[in-house]
C-alpha angles and dihedrals in degrees: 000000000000137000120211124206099182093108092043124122095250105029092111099045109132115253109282086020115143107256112199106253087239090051094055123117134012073242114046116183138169098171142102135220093035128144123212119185150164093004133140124206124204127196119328123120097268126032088212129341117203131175125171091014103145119179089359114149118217113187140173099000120161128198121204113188090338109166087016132131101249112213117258 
């Protein structure tokens, strides 16, 4: 499966731009005891952003162009 951040808010933040903590990750997540498995995320500021995510698994995630300028 794959996830694509191309339409999200900060997507197109220069790079060392300040990105608003709710608008991180193409996966944002403030959760334990989660399992994430077999994705692929494409573009987005963030590939996943996790906080308070105790004993969660993440397995198998792939980033294309993640953090990246996209052409206009």
């Amino acid at each position: 499966m794959a996830v694509d951040g191309e339409a999200l808010p900060a997507s197109h933040t220069p790079v060392g731009g300040s990105i608003p903590r709710a608008e991180r990750g193409a996966v944002h997540q403030e959760a334990p005891y989660w399992r994430i498995s077999d994705l692929e995320i494409v573009h987005g500021p963030y590939g996943v952003y996790c906080d308070g995510c105790d004993s969660n698994v993440f397995a198998r995630l792939a980033t294309v162009a993640v953090g990246t300028k996209h052409p206009s």
